[in-house]
Every structure is written in structure tokens, then in C-alpha cells.
N, C-alpha and C positions, 0 to 999 in steps of 0.2 A: 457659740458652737452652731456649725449648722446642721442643714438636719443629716446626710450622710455621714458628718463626724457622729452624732446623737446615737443614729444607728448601731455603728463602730461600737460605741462605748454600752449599748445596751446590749447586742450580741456577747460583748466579753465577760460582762456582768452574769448571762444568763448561763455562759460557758464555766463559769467561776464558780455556780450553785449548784451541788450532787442533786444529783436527779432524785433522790430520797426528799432531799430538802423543798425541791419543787411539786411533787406529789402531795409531800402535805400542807404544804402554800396551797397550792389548789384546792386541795381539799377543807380548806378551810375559806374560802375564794365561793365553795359551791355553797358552803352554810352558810354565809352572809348573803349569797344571791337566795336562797331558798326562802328567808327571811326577810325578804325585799318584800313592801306591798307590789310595789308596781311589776314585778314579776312573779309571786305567788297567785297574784290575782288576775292574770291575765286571763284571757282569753285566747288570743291569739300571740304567738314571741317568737320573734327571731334568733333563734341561736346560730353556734359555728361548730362544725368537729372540727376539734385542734390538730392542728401540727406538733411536734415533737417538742417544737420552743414555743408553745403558748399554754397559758392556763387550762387546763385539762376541764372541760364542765361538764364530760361526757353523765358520767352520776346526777348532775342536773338537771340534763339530756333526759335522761331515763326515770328522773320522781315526775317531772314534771308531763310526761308522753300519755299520763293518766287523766288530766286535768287537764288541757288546753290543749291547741292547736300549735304544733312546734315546725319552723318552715327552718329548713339551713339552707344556706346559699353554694350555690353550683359556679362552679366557672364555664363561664360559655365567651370564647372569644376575649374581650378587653374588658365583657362587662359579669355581674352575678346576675343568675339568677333565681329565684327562690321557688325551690319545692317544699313540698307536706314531708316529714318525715313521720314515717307508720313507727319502723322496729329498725333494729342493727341489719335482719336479713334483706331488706330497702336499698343499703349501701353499698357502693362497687368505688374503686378507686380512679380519682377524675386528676384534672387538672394539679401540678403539684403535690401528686402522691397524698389529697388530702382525699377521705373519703366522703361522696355526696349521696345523697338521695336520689335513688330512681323512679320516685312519684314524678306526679300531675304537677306541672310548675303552677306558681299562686303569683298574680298581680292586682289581688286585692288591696292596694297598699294601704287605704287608708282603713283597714279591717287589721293592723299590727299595732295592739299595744303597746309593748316594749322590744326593744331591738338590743341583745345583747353581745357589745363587740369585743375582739381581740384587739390588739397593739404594741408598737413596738415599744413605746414610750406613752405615760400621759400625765400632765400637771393635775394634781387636785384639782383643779377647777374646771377641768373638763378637757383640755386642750388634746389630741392626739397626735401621734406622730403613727401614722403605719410602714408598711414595707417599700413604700415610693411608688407603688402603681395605682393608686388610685379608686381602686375597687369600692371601697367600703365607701369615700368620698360619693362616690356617683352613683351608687346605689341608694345611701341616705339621704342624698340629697332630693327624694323620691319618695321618701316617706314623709309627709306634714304631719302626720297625728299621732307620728310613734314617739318615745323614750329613750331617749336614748342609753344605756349603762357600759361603760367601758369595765374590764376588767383584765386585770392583771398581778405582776409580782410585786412585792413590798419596792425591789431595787429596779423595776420601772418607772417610778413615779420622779419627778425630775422638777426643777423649779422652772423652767421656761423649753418653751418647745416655739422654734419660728414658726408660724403661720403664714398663710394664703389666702386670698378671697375662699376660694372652693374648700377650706378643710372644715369639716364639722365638726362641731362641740358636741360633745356628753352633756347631759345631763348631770349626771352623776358617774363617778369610779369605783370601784368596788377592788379592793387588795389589802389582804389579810397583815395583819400585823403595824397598822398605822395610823 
């Protein structure tokens, strides 16, 4: 399969799951992340506010804004870039109806702990599949000293995903039920 069939079939998967069912996948997605060392113990982490078809960690978002430095990525042009998120009143709606942070951008990269991503697809082993542009590829590729933690839904997880020179591996996955 390649990776636009992969897509295909993981959009239909997620159109398949009541959105009941996917809230508390996710919310069981943010008590395995909460329980992570490498992301309880951060310092500094990368999160993402989700889109409607991804793992919701907003709650993750919000335990962790107490403890650490939380940066979410902005879309600027072809590439991200990462602000401080303070609070929710920070957020105004950007690129993709996703909402981003109106802070100070940070290119302190080798000052990220852990970097926690979305996906469209990912093999236990770390392999990802995203949305086909590249974003999170070019972005991580830019972090040396970060963590990487992919996360997602149980019926993301796939035995093989084509790769690239450019695609990045996880670390580790994090998806409830497996």
C-alpha cells in the first residue's frame, strides 16, 4: 500500500469511530502520556492543538502548563514554528482552522526535551506516516536532543508504513488500547 492509499484507509477508519469512542481513546492517550517519564519530567515539550481527526491532548495541554515549558507549533508558510504557549486566551485561529499560540516564537531547539506528535498512521516501531506535507518531517529534523513520542488511535497503528530518507522515527508511540 502506498502511502496515499494508507491515508485513504486511515481517514475511513477514523470516519468509522463515533466521536464518543475517539474522546475516550484520547483520553486515555493523555493518561499514558501523563505517565510517560520523558514527558512528565520534562522540562521543556512540544505539543500540538489538535485537529478534529487527531488525538485530543488538549487536557495534557493544560496538567502539564504548570510544570514545564509547553511550545506548540505555528504554521508559517511551508514550514512550523514554535511558540511558548502561556493559557487558551494565547490562541487565535491560524493556518488550517488549527489554533496556535500568539507568544514569543522559541528556537531554542536543543533546549526540547520531548516532542509530542500527531499522525496519520504509525507502526509500533516508531515509523510515521503524516498528512503528506512535510511539516513535522522538517521541523524534527531540527531537533537533535529531543524525544520523540508519536501518538494516536488504537486503529492507527498499521504493520508497515513506506518510508523516505527524510521521514523521522519515534522514539516511541503512545495509543490506548494495545
Amino acid at each position: 500500500m502506498n502511502k496515499q492509499e494508507l491515508r485513504q484507509l486511515i481517514r475511513q477508519r477514523k470516519a468509522a469511530c463515533p466521536q464518543t469512542e475517539r474522546a475516550a481513546l484520547s483520553a486515555a492517550v493523555c493518561r499514558l502520556a501523563g505517565a510517560n517519564p520523558h514527558i512528565s519530567e520534562a522540562n521543556t515539550i512540544l505539543l500540538y492543538h489538535p485537529l478534529p481527526d487527531e488525538v485530543d491532548i488538549r487536557p495534557l495541554i493544560h496538567s502539564l502548563s504548570a510544570s514545564c515549558r509547553i511550545l506548540l507549533p505555528v504554521v508559517v508558510g511551508d514550514d512550523l514554528e514554535l511558540r511558548l504557549y502561556r493559557d487558551d486566551k494565547d490562541l487565535r485561529e491560524g493556518a488550517f482552522h488549527i489554533l496556535e499560540p500568539m507568544g514569543e516564537a522559541f528556537n531554542q531547539y536543543d533546549e526540547i526535551d520531548t516532542a509530542v506528535i500527531p499522525g496519520m498512521a504509525f507502526t509500533i516501531n516508531g515509523d510515521r506516516l503524516g498528512r503528506g506535507k512535510g511539516y513535522y518531517d522538517r521541523l524534527l529534523s531540527r531537533l537533535s536532543n529531543t524525544y520523540f513520542i508519536g501518538v494516536c488511535w488504537p486503529f492507527q497503528i498499521v504493520d508497515d508504513i513506506p518510508h523516505e530518507k527524510h521521514d523521522i522515527r519515534m522514539e516511541e508511540v503512545l495509543a490506548a488500547g494495545i
